[in-house]
C-alpha positions as a Markdown table, in Angstrom:
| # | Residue | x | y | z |
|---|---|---|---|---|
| 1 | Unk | 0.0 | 0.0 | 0.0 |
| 2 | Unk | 1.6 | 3.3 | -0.8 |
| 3 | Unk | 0.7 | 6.3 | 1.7 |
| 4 | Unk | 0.5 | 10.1 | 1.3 |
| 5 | Unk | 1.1 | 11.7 | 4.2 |
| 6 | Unk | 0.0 | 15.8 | 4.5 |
| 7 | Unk | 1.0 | 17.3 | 7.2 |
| 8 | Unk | -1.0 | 21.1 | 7.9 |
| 9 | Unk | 1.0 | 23.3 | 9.5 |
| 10 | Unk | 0.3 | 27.1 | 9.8 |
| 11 | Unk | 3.0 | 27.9 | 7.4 |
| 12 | Unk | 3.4 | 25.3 | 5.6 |
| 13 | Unk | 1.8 | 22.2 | 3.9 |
| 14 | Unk | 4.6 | 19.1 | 4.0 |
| 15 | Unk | 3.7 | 16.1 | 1.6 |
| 16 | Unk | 5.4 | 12.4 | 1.3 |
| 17 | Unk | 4.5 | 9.8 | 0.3 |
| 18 | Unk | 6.1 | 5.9 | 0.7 |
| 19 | Unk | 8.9 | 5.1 | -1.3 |
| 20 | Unk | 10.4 | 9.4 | -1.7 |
| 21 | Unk | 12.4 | 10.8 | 0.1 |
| 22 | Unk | 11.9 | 14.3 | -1.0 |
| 23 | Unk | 9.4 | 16.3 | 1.0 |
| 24 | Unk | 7.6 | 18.6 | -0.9 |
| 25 | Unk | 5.4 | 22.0 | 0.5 |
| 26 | Unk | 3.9 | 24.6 | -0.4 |
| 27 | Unk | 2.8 | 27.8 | 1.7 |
| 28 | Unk | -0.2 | 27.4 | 3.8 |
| 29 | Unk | -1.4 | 30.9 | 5.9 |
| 30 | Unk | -4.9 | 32.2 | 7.1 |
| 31 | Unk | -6.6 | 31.7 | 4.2 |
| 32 | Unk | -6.1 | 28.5 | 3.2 |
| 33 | Unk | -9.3 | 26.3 | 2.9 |
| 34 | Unk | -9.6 | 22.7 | 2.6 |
| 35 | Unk | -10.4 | 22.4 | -1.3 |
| 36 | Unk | -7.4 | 24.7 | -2.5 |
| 37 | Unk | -5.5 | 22.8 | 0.1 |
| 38 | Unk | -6.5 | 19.5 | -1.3 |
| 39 | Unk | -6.3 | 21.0 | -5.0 |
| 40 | Unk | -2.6 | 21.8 | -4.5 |
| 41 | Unk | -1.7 | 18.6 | -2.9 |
| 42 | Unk | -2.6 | 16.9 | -6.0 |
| 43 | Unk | -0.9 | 18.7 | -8.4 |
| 44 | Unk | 2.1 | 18.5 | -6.4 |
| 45 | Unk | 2.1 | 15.1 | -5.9 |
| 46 | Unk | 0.6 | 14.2 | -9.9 |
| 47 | Unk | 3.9 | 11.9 | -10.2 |
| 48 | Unk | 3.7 | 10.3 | -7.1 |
| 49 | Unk | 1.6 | 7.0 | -7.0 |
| 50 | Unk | -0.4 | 6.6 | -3.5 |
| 51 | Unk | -3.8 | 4.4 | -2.2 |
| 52 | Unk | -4.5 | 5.7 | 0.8 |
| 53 | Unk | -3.6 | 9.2 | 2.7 |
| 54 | Unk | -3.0 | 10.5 | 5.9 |
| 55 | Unk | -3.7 | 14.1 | 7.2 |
| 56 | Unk | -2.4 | 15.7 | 10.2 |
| 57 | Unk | -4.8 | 18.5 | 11.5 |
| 58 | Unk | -4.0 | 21.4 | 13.0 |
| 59 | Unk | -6.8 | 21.3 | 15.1 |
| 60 | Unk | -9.8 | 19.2 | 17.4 |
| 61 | Unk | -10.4 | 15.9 | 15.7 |
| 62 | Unk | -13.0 | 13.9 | 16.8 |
| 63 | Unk | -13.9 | 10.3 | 14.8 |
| 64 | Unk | -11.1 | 10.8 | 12.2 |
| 65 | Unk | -12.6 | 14.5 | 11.1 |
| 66 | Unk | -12.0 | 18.0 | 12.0 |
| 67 | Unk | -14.1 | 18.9 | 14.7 |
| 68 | Unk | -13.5 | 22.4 | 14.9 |
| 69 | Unk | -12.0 | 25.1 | 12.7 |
| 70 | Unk | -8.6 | 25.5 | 12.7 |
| 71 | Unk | -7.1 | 28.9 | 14.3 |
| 72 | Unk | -4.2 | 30.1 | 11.3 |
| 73 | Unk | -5.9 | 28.8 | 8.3 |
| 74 | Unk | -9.3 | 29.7 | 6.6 |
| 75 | Unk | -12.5 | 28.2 | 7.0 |
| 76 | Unk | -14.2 | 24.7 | 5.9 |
| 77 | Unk | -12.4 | 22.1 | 7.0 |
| 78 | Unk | -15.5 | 20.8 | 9.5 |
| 79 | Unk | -17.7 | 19.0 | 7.3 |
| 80 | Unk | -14.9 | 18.9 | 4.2 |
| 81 | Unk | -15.5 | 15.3 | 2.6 |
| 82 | Unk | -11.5 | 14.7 | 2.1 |
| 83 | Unk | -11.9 | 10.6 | 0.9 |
| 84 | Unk | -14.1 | 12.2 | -1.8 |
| 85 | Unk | -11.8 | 15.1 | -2.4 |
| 86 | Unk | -8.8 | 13.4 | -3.0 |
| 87 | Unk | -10.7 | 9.9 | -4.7 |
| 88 | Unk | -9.2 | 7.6 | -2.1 |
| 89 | Unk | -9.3 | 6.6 | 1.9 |
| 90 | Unk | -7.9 | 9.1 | 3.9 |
| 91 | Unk | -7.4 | 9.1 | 7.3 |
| 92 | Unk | -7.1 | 12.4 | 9.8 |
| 93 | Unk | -5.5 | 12.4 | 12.9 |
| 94 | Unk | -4.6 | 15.7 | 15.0 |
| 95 | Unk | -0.8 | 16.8 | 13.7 |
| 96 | Unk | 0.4 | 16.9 | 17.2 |
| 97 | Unk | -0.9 | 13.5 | 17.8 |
| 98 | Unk | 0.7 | 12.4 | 14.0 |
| 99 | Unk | 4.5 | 13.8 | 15.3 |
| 100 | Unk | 3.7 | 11.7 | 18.5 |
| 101 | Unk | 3.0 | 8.5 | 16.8 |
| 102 | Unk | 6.2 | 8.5 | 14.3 |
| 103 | Unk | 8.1 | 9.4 | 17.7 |
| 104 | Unk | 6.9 | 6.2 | 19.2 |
| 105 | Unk | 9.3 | 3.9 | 21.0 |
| 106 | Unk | 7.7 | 2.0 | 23.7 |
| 107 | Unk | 5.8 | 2.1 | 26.8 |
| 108 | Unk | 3.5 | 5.2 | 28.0 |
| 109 | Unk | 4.9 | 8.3 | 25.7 |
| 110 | Unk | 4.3 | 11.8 | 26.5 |
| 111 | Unk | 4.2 | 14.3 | 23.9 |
| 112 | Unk | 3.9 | 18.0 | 24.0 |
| 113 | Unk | 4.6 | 20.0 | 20.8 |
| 114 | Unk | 6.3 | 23.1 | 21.2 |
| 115 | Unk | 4.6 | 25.4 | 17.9 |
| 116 | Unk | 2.6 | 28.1 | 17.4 |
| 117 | Unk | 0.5 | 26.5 | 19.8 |
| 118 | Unk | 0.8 | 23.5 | 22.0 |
| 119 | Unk | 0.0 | 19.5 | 21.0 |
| 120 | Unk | 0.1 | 17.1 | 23.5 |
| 121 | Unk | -0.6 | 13.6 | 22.7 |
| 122 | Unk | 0.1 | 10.1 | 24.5 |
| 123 | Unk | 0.8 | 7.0 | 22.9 |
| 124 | Unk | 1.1 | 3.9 | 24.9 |
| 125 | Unk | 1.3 | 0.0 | 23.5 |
| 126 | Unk | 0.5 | 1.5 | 20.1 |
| 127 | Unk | -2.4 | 3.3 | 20.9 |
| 128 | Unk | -2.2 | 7.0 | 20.3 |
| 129 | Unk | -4.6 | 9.7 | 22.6 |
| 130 | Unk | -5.0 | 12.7 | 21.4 |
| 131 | Unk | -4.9 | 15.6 | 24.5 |
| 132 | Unk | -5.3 | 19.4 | 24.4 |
| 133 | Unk | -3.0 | 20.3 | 27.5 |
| 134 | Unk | -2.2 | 23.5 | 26.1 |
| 135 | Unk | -5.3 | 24.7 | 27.1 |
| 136 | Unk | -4.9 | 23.8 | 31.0 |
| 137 | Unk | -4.9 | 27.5 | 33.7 |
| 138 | Unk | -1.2 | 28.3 | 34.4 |
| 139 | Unk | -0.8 | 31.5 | 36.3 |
| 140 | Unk | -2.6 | 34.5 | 34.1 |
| 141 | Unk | -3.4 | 32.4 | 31.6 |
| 142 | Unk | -2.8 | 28.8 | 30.0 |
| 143 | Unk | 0.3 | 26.5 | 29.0 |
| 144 | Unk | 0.1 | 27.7 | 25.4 |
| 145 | Unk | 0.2 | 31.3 | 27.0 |
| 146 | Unk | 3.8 | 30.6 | 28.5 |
| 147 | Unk | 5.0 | 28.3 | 26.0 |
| 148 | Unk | 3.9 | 28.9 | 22.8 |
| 149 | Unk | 5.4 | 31.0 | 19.8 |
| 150 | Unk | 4.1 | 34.3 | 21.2 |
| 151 | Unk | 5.2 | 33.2 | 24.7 |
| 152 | Unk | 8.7 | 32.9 | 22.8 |
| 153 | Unk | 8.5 | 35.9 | 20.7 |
| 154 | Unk | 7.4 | 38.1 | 23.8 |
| 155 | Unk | 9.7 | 36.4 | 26.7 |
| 156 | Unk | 13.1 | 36.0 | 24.8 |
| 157 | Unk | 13.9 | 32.3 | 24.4 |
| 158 | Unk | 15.9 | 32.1 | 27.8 |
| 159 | Unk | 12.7 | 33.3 | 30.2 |
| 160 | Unk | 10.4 | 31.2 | 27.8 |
| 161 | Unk | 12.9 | 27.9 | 28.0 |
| 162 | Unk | 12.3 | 28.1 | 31.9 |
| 163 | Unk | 8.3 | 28.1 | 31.6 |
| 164 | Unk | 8.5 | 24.8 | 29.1 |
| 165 | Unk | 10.7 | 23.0 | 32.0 |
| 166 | Unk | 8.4 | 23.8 | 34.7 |
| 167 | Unk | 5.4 | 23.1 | 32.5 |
| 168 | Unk | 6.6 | 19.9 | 31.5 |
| 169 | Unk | 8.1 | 19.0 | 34.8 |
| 170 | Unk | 4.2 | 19.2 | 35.7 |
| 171 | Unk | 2.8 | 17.0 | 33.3 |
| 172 | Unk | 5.7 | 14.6 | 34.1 |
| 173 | Unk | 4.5 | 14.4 | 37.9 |
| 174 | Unk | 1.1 | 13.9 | 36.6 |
| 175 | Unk | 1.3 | 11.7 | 33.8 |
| 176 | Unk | 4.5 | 9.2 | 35.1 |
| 177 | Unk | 5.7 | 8.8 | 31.2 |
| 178 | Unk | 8.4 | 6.5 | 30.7 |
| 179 | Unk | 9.0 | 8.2 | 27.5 |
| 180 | Unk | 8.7 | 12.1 | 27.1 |
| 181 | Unk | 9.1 | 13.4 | 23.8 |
| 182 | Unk | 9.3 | 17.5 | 22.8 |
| 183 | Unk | 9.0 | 18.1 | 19.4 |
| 184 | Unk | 7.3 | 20.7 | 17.0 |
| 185 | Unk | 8.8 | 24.0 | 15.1 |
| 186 | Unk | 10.2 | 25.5 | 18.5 |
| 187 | Unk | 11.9 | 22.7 | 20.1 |
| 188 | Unk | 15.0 | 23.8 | 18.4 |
| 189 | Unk | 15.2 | 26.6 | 20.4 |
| 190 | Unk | 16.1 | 24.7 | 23.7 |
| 191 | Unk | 20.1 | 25.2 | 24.1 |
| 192 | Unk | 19.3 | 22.2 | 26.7 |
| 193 | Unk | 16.1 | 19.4 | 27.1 |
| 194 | Unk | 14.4 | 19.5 | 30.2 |
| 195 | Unk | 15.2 | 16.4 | 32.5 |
| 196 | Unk | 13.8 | 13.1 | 31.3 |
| 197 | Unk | 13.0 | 14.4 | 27.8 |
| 198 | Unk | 14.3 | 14.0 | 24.1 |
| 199 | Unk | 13.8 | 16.2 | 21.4 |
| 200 | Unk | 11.6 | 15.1 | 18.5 |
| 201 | Unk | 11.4 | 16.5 | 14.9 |
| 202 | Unk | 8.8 | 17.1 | 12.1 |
| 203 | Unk | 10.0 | 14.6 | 9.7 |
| 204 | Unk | 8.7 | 12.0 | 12.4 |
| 205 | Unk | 4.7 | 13.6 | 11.2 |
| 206 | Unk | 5.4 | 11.5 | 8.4 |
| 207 | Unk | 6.2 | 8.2 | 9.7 |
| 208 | Unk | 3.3 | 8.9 | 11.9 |
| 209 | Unk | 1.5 | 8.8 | 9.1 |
| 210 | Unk | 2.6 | 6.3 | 7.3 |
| 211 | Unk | 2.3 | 4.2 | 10.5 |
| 212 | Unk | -1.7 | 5.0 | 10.6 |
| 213 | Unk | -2.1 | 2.2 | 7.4 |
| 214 | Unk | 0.4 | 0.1 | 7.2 |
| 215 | Unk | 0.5 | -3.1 | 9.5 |
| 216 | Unk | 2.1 | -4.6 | 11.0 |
| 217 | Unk | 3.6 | -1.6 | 12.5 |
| 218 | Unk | 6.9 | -3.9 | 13.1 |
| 219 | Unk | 7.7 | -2.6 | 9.2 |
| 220 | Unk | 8.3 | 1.0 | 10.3 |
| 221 | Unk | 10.1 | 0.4 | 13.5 |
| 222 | Unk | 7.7 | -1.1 | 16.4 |
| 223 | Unk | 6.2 | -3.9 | 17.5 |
| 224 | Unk | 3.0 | -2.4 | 17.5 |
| 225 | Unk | -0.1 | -2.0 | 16.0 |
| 226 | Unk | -0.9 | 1.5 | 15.6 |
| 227 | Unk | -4.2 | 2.7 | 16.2 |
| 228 | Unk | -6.1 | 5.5 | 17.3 |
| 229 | Unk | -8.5 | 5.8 | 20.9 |
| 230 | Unk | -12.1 | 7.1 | 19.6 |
């Protein structure tokens, strides 16, 4: 089965698909709505050969579709018919929770995706939960208040480094991980990982993605079957 994997990102819209190894993209931004974004896909990827695809959503997902509209792009996407869009199966799965699954190793994974905003995802014995722990009180505001891009831009990258430790020191206590990973756009901006974490990186969205179809899962690096809690 061959698998085209989109990944959504506020800037950006990453495409591969199995068998390339050259990612291809094309500017995303506030207006982008589901059809143009599903329009340009295509033509993109005309020589590329694919069954099935995956999407990773910048947004709520709720039974494999968008359950609410995404904040940086246009509107559309709740209610967008993608299998009949793009004349195939398609499968869509929150992006942080996408980057989580390619990270995968074993055990009870945390995630926490350090972008514009904040994903958060576990994944434990294959089985990937999406979360939305960005959205949790901390002090005048939320997580994503303290730790996302505008956290960064606003606090300066040391002051903002010291609020993601503490943060995810929290959800450590809370959650008692045996894995936690930190990826997303902004993790590169750590000079050094908080205790008991590793750093992640985009390019794992699209193993996630390919690990949504093909089984078993053993064939991209786990033992697992990979699927995803309703």
């Amino acid at each position: 089965m061959n698998v085209l994997v989109v990944d959504i990102g506020g800037n950006n819209v990453k495409i591969l698909a199995t068998g390339h190894d050259d990612r291809r993209k094309f500017p995303s931004g506030p207006k982008l709505k589901p059809q143009e974004m599903v329009s340009e896909v295509r033509r993109i990827a005309s020589n590329w050969k694919y069954d099935v695809v995956s999407i990773g959503y910048p947004g709520l997902v709720r039974g494999g579709r968008p359950a609410a509209e995404p904040n940086n792009l246009g509107r559309g996407w709740v209610g967008f018919n993608f299998k009949s869009a793009f004349g195939c199966p398609v499968k869509v799965l929150n992006d942080a929770a996408m980057q989580a699954l390619g990270s995968y190793k074993a055990g009870l994974m945390l995630f926490v995706g350090l972008g514009t905003g904040i994903g958060s995802a576990l994944v434990n014995q294959g089985i990937v939960v999406p979360l939305e722990l960005g959205h949790l009180p901390y002090k005048k505001g939320t997580y994503e208040d303290y730790i996302g891009r505008r956290a960064l831009n606003r606090m300066g990258k040391k002051k903002w480094a010291r609020h993601v430790a503490f943060v995810v020191k929290r959800l450590i206590s809370t959650v008692h991980p045996d894995d936690v990973v930190l990826g997303g756009g902004n993790v590169k901006e750590l000079k050094k990982m908080p205790r008991h974490c590793r750093a992640g990186a985009n390019v794992n969205a699209f193993l996630g993605g390919f690990r949504l179809w093909i089984q078993p899962a053993a064939q991209h690096g786990s033992k697992f079957p990979f699927t995803v809690a309703k």
